[in-house]
DOGUTOR-176375 format. One record per residue (C-alpha): residue number from 1; residue in one letter; y, x, z. Coordinates in steps of 0.001 Angstrom, whole numbers, plus 524288, in hexadecimal, padded with zeros to 5 digits. Layout:
REM DOGUTOR-176375
<r resi="NUM" resn="A" v="Y" u="X" w="Z"/>
...
***
This chain:
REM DOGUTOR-176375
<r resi="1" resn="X" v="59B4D" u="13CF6" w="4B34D"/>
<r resi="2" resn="X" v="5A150" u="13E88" w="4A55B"/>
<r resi="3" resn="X" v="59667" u="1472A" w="4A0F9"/>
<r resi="4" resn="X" v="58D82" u="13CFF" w="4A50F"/>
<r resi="5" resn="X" v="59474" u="13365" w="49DD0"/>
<r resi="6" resn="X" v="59714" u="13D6D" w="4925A"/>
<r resi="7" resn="X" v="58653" u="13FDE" w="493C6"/>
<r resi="8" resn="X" v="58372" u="1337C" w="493CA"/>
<r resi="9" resn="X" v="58D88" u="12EC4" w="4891E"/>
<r resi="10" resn="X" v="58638" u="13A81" w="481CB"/>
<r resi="11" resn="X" v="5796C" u="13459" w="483E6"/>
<r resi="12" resn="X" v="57DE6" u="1272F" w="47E85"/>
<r resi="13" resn="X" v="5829B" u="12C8C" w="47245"/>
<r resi="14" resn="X" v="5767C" u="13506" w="46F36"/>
<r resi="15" resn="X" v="56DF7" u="127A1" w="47247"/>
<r resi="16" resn="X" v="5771B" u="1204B" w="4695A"/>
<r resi="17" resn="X" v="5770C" u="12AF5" w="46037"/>
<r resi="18" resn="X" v="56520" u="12B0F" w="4606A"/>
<r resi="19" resn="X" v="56615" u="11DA4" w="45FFD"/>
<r resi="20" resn="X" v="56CFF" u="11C7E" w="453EE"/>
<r resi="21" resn="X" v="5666C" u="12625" w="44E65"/>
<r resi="22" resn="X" v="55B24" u="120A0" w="44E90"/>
<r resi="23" resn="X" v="55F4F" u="112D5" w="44BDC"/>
<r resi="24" resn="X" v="564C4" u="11849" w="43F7E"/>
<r resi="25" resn="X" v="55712" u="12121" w="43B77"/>
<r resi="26" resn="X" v="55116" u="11353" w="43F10"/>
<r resi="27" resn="X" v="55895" u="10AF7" w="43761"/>
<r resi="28" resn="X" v="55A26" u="11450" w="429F1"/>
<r resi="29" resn="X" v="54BCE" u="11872" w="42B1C"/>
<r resi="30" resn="X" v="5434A" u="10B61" w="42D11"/>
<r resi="31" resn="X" v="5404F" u="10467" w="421C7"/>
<r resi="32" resn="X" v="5471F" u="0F745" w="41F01"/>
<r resi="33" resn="X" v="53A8A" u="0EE1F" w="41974"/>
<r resi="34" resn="X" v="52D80" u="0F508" w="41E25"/>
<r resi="35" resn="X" v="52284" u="0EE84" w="413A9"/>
<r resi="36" resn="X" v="529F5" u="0E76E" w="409FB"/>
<r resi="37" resn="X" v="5373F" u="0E54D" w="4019B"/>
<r resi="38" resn="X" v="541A3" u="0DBAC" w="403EE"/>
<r resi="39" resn="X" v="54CB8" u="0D7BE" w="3FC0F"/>
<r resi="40" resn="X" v="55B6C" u="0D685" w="3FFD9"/>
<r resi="41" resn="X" v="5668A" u="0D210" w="3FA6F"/>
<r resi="42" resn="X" v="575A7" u="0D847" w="3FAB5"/>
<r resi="43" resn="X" v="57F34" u="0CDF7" w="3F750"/>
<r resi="44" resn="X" v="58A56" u="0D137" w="3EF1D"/>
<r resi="45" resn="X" v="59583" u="0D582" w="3F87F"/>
<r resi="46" resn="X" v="58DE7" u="0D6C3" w="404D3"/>
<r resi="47" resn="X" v="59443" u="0E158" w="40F0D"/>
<r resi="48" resn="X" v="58B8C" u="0EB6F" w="415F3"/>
<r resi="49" resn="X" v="58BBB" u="0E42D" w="4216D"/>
<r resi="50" resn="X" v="587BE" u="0D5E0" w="418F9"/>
<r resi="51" resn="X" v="57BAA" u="0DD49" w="414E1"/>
<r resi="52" resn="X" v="577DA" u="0E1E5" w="421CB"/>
<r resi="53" resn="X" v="578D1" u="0D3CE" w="42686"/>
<r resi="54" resn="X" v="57091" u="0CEDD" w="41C66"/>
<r resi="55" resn="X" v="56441" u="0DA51" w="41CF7"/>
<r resi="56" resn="X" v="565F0" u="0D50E" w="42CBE"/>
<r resi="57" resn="X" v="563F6" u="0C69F" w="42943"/>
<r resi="58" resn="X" v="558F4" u="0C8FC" w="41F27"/>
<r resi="59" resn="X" v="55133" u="0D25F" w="42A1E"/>
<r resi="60" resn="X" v="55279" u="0DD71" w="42254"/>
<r resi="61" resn="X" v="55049" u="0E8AC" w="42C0B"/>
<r resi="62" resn="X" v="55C92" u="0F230" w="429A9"/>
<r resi="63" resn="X" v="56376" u="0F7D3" w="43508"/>
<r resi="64" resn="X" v="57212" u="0F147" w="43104"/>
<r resi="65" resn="X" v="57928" u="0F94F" w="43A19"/>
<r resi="66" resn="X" v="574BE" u="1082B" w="4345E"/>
<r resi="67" resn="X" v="5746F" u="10122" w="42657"/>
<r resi="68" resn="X" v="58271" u="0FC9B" w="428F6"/>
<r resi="69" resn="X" v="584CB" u="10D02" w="42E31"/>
<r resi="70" resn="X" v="57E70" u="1142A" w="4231F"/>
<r resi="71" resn="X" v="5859E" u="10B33" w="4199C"/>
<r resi="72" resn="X" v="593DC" u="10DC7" w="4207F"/>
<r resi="73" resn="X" v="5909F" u="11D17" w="42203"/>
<r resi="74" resn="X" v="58CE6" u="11E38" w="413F0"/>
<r resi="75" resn="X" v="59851" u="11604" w="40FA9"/>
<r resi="76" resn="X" v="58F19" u="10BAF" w="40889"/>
<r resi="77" resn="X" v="59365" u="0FF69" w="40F88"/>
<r resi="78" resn="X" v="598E3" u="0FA77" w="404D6"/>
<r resi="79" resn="X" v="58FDF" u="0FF82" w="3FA2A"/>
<r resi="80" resn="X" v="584D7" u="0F425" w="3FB81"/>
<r resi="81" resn="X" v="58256" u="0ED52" w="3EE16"/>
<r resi="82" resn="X" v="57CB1" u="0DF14" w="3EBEB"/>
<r resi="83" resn="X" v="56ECA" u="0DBD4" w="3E7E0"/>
<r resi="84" resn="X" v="56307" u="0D9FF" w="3EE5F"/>
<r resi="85" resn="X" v="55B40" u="0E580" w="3F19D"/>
<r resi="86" resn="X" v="54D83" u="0E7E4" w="3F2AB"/>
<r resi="87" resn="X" v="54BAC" u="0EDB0" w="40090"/>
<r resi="88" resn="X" v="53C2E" u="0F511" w="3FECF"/>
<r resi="89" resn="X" v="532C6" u="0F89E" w="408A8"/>
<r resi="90" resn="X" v="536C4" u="10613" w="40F02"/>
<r resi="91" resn="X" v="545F4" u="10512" w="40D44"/>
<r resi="92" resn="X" v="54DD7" u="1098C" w="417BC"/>
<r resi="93" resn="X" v="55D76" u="10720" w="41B50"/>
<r resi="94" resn="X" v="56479" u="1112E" w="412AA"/>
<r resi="95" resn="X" v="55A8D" u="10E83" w="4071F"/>
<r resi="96" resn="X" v="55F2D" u="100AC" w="40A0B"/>
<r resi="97" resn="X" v="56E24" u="1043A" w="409B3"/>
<r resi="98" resn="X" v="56CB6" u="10CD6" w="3FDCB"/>
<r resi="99" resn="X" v="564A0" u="10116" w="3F673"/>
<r resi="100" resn="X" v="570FB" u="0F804" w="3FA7B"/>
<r resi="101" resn="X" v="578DB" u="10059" w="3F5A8"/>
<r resi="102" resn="X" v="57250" u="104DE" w="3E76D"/>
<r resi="103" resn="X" v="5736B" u="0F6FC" w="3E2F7"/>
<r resi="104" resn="X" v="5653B" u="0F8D4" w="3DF34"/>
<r resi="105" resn="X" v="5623C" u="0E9A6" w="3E001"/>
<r resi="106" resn="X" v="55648" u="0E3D3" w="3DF60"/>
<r resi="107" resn="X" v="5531B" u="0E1C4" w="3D0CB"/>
<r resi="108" resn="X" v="54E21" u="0D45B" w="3CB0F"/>
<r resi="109" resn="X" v="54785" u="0D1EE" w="3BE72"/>
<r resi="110" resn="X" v="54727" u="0C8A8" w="3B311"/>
<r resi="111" resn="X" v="53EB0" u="0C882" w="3A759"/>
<r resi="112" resn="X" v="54304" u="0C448" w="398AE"/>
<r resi="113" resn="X" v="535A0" u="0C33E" w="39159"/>
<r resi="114" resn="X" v="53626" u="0C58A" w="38119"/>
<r resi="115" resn="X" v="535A3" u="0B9AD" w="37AE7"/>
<r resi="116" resn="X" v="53CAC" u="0B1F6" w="385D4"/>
<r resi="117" resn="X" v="54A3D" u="0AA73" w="38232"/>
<r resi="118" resn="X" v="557B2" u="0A9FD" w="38824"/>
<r resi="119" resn="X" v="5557F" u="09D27" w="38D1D"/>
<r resi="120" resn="X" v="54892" u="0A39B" w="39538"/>
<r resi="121" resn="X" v="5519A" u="0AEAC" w="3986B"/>
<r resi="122" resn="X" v="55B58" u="0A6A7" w="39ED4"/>
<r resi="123" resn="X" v="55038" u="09C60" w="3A5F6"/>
<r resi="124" resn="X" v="54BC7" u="0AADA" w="3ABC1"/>
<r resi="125" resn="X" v="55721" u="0B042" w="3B09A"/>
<r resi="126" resn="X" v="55C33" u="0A14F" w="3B62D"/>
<r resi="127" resn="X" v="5500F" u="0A3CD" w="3BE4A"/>
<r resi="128" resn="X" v="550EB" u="0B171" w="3C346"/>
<r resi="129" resn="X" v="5568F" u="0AE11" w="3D26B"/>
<r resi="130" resn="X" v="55D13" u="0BC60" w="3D152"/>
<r resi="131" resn="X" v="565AB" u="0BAF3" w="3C5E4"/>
<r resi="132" resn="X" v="573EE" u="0B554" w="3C4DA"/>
<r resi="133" resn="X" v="57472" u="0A88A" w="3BC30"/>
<r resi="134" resn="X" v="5800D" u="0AA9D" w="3B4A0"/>
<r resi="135" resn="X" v="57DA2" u="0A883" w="3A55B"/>
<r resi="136" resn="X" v="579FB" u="0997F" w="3A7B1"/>
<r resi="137" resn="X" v="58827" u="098B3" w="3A995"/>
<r resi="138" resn="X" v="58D09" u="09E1D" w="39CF6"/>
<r resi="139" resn="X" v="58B85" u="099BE" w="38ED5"/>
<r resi="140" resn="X" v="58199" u="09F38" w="384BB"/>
<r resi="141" resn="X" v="58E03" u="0A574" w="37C59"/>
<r resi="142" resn="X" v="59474" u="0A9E7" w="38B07"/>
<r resi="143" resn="X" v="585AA" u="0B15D" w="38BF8"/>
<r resi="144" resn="X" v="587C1" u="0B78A" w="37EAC"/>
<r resi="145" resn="X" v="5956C" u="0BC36" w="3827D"/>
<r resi="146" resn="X" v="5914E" u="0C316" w="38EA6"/>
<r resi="147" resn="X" v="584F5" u="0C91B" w="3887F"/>
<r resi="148" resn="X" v="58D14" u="0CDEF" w="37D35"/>
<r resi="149" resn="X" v="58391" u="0C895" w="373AD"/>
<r resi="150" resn="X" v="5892D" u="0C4FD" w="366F5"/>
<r resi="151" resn="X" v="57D92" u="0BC32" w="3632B"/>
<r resi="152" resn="X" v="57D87" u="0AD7A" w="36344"/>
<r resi="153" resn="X" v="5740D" u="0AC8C" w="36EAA"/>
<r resi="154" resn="X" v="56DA0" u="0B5A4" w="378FD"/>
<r resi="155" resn="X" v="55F44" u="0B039" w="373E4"/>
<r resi="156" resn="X" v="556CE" u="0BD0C" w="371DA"/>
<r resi="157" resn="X" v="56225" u="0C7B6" w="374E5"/>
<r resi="158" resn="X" v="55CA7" u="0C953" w="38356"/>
<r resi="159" resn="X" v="5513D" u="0D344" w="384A3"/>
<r resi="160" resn="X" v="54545" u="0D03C" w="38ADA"/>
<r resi="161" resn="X" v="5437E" u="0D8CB" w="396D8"/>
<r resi="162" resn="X" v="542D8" u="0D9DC" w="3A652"/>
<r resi="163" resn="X" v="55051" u="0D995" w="3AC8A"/>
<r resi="164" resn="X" v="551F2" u="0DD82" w="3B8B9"/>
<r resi="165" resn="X" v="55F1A" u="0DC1C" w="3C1BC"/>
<r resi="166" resn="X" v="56412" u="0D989" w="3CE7F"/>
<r resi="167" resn="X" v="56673" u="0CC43" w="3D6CB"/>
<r resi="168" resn="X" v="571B8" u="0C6BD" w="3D1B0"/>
<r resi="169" resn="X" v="571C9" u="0CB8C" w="3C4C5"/>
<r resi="170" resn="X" v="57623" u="0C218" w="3BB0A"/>
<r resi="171" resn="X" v="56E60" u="0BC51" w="3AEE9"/>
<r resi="172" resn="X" v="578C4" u="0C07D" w="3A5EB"/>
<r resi="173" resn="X" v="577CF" u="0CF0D" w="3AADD"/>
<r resi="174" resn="X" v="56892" u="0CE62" w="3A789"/>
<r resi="175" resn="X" v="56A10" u="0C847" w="39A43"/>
<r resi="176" resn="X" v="57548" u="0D233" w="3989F"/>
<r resi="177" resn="X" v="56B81" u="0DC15" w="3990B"/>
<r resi="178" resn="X" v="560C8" u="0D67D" w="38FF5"/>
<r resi="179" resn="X" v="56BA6" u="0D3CF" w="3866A"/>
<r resi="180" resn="X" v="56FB1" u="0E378" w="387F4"/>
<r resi="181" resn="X" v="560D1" u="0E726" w="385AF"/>
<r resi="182" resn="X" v="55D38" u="0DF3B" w="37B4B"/>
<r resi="183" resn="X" v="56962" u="0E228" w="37360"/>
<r resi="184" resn="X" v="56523" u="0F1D5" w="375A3"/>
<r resi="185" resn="X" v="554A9" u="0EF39" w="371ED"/>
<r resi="186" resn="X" v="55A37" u="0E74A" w="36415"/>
<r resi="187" resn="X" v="564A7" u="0F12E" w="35F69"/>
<r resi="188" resn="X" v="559CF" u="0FC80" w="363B3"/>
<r resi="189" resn="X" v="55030" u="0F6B4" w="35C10"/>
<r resi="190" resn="X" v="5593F" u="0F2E7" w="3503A"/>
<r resi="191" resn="X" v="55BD6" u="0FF31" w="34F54"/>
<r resi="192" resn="X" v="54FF4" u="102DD" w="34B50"/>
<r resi="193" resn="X" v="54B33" u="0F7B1" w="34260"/>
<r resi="194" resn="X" v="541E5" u="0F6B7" w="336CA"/>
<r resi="195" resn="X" v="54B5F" u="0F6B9" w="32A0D"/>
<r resi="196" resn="X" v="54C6B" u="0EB23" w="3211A"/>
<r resi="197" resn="X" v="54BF6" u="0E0C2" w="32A55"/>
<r resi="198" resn="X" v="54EC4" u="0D4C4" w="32814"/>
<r resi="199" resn="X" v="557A1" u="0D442" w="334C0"/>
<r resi="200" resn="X" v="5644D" u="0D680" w="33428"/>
<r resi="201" resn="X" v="569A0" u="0D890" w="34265"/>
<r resi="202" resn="X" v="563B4" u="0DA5F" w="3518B"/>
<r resi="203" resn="X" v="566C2" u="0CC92" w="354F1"/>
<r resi="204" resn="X" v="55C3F" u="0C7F1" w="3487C"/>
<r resi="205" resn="X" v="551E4" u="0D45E" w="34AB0"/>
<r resi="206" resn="X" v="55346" u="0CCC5" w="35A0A"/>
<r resi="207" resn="X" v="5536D" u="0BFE5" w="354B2"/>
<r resi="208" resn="X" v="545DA" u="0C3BE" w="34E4F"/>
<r resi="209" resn="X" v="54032" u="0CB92" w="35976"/>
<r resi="210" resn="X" v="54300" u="0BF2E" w="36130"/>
<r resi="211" resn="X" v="5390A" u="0B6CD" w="357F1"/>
<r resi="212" resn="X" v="52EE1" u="0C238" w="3580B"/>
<r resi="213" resn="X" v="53077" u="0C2A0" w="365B7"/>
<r resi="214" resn="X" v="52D25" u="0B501" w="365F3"/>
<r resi="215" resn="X" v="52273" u="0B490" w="35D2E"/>
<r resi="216" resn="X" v="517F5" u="0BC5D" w="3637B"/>
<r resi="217" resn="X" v="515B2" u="0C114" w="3710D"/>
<r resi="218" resn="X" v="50D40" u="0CD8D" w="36B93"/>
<r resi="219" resn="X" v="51572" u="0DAC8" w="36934"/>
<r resi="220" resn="X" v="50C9B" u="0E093" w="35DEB"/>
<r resi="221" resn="X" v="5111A" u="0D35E" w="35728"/>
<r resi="222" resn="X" v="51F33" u="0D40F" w="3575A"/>
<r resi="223" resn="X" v="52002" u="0DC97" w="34BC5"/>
<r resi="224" resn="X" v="515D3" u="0D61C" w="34348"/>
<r resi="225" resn="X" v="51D9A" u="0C958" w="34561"/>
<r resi="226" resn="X" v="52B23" u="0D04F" w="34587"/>
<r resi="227" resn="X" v="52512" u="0D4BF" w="3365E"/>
<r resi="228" resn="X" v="522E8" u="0C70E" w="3333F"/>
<r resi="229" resn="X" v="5302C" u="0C28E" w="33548"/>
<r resi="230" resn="X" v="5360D" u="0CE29" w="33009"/>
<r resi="231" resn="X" v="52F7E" u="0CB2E" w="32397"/>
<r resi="232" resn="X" v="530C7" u="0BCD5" w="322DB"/>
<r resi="233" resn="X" v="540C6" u="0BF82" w="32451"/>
<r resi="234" resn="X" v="53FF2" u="0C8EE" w="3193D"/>
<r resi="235" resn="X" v="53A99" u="0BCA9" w="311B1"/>
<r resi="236" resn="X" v="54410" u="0B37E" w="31551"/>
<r resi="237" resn="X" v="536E3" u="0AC77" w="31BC0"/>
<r resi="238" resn="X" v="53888" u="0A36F" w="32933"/>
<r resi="239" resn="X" v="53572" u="0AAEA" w="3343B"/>
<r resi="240" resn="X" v="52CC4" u="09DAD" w="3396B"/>
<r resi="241" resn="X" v="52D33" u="0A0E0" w="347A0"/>
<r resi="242" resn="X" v="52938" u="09A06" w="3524B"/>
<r resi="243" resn="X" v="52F6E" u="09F22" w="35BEB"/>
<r resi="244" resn="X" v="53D14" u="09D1C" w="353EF"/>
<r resi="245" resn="X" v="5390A" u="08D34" w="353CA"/>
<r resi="246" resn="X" v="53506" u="08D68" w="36301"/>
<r resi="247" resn="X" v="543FD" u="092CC" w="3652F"/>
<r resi="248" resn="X" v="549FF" u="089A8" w="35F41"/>
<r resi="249" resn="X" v="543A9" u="07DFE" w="363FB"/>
<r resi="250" resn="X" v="54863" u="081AC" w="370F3"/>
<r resi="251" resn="X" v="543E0" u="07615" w="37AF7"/>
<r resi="252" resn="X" v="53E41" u="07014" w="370D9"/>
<r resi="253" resn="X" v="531F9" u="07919" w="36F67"/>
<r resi="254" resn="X" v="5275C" u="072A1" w="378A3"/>
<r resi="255" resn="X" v="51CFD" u="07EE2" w="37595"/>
<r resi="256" resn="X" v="5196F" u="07A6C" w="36907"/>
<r resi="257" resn="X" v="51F00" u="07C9D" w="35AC7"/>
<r resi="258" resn="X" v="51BE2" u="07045" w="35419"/>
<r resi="259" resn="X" v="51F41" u="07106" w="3422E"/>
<r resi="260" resn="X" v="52C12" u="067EA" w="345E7"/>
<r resi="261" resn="X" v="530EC" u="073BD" w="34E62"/>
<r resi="262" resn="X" v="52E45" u="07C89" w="342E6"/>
<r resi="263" resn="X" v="5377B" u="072BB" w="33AC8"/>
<r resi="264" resn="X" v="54287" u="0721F" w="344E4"/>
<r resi="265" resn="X" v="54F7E" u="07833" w="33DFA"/>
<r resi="266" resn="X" v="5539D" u="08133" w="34AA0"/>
<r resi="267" resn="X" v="559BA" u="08BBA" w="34821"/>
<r resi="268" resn="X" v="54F3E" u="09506" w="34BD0"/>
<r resi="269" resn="X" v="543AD" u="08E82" w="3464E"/>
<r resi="270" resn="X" v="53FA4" u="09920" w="33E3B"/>
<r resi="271" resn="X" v="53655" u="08FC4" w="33596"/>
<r resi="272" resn="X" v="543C1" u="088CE" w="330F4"/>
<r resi="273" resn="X" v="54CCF" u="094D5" w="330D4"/>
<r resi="274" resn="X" v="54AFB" u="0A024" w="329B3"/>
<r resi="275" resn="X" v="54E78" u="0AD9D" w="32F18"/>
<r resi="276" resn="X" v="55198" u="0B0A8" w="33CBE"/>
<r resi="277" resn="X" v="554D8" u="0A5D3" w="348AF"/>
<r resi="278" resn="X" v="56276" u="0A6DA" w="34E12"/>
<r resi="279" resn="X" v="56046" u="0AF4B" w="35913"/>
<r resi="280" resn="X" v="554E9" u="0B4D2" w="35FEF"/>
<r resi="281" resn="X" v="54BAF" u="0A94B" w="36751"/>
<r resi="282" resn="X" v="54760" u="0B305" w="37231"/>
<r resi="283" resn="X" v="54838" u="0BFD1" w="378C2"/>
<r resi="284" resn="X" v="54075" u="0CA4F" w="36F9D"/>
<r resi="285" resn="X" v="53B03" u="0D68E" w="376CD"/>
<r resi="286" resn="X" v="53CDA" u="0E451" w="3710B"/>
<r resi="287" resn="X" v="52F15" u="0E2C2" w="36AA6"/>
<r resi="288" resn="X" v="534D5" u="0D692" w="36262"/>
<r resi="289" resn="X" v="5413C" u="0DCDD" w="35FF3"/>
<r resi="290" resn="X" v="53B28" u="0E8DC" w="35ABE"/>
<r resi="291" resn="X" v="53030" u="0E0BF" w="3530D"/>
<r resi="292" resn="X" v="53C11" u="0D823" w="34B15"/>
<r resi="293" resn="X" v="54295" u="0E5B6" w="347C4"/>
<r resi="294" resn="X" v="53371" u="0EEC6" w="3443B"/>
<r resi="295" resn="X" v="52D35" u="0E1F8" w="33F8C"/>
<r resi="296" resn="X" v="51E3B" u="0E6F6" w="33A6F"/>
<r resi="297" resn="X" v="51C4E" u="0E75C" w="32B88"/>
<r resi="298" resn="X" v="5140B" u="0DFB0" w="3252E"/>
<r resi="299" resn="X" v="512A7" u="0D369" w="31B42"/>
<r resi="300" resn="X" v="50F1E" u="0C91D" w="326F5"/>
<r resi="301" resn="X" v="518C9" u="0BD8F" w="32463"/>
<r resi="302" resn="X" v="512AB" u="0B2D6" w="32E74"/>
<r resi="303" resn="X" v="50AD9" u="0B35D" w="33C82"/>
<r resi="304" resn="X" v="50529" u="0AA4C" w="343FB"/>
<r resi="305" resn="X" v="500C1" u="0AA4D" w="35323"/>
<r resi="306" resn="X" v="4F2FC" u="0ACC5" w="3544D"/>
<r resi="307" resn="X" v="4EE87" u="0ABEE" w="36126"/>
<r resi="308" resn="X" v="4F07F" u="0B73C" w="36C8F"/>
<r resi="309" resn="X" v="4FE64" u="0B63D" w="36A2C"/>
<r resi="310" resn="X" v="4FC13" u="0BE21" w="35F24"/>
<r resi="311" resn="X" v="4FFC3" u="0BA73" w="34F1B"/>
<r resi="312" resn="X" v="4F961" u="0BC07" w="34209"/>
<r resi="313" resn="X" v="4FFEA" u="0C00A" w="33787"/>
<r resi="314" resn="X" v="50134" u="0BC11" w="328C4"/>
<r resi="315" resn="X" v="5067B" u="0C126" w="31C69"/>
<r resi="316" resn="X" v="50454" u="0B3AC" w="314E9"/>
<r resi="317" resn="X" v="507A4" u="0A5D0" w="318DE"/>
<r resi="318" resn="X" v="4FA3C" u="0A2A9" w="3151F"/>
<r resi="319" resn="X" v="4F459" u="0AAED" w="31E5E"/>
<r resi="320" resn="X" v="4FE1F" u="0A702" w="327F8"/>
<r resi="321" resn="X" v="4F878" u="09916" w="32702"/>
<r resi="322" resn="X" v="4EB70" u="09BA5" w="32896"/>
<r resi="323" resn="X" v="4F01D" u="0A3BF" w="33502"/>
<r resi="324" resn="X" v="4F788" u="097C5" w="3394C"/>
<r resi="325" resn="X" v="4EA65" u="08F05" w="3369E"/>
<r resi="326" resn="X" v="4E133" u="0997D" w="33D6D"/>
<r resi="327" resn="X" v="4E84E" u="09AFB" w="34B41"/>
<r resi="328" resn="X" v="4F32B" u="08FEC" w="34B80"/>
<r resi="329" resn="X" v="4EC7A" u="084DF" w="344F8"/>
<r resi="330" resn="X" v="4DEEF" u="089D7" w="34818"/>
***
């Protein structure tokens, strides 16, 4: 009788033992999403146990009970990170754990095109769903305190780039980071200016690059125009941009410079000032940067659009005026 019982006792064990064999092989082997990616979200100071509740509730197919196991026996239970993670097609449970635990988030991505403002910069990143609000709180000098910038305003001192970063990420993080890289692409390329020009520190060779930035849209142009300026500084000559009056018209400008905005006494109307405006009026790429700083020689002192986005150039005012008449005034 007690080998029978000890037999069948035996028995159960070795069933229990196949059984859970192969519910583990079937749980750590089958793939969690078959024929497509989903995305899921770990909330900052969820448990192990929290998570597995909320893959259950969002029908995400992982086997809680062996994903609870593996994570005890490997002493990871408490090594899950927040973010939302990208679950792809073909992932199985411990790729699943290991991805939890990595921290590799799902990235997100926002764009600062050259030329754009702060003002566009901070519409965009009000916008982006997966980005902390936090600088419409603070002050524009609180903003200049916590970016370390020792400049009146943030205008132009953000670089124009792709940022990417996880959910949850604030907006001061990401403009922390454009601050950082344009502050490294101007002292790189001040470094390495022409000589003799009429510049005299990185916030003025940006302040420049800002207005060439500005003024056309085509690369092989930026040092042409850059050349212009350069020499009409040397000459104590207005630097008569447009983009300068635009600026600071602010709301004002309805699309169209009319002579009365050209008369306006803003500080940055370039037609009533001479020399530089008082900070950059845009974000300038590292094409405009290095443009202001290796402006092309030449004697051109004017330039006017002429159609295809593209300028022509003049060494006279008289033959500036008959380009104005042949493509402006027609």
């Amino acid at each position: 009788m007690i080998r029978l019982i000890c037999w069948f006792f035996v028995v159960s064990l070795l069933t229990i033992l196949v059984f859970a064999g192969i519910s583990y092989q079937t749980a750590v082997t089958s793939t969690i999403v078959e024929d497509s990616s989903l995305v899921f979200e770990i909330k900052d100071g969820q448990s192990l146990s929290q998570v597995v509740d909320q893959l259950k509730r969002e029908n995400i197919p992982v086997d809680g009970h062996w994903f609870k196991i593996i994570a005890y026996v490997n002493g990871q239970q408490d090594q899950l990170k927040s973010g939302e993670y990208l679950i792809t097609q073909g992932m199985r449970l411990p790729e699943l754990l290991a991805l939890f635990i990595s921290g590799a988030s799902r990235q997100h991505a926002i764009t600062f095109p050259e030329g754009w403002n702060f003002k566009q910069i901070k519409y965009a990143l009000r916008q982006h769903q997966a980005i902390k609000q936090t600088i419409d709180a603070i002050t524009l000098p609180e903003l200049l305190v916590l970016l370390k910038c020792p400049y009146p305003h943030v205008e132009g001192l953000l670089f124009p780039d792709t940022y990417f970063f996880a959910k949850g990420d604030s907006d001061l993080s990401i403009l922390k980071r454009a601050y950082t890289k344009m502050s490294q692409v101007l002292r790189q390329e001040w470094e390495t200016r022409d000589d003799d020009l009429p510049v005299a520190s990185r916030y003025e060779a940006l302040i420049l690059a800002s207005i060439i930035e500005k003024e056309t849209a085509i690369p092989s142009e930026r040092d042409q125009i850059a050349g212009v300026f350069i020499r009409r500084l040397r000459k104590k000559m207005r630097l008569q941009a447009d983009p300068t009056v635009i600026y600071g018209l602010g709301e004002k400008y309805n699309g169209n410079i009319r002579t009365r905005d050209l008369l306006e006494d803003t500080p940055y109307n370039t037609y009533r000032h001479k020399g530089l405006t008082p900070t950059p009026i845009a974000m300038p790429g590292g094409g405009a940067i290095h443009a202001a700083l290796h402006p092309a020689p030449g004697e051109s002192l004017y330039f006017v659009a002429s159609g295809n986005r593209r300028h022509t150039f003049s060494n006279s005012l008289e033959s500036h005026n008959n380009a104005v008449n042949l493509y402006q005034k027609k």
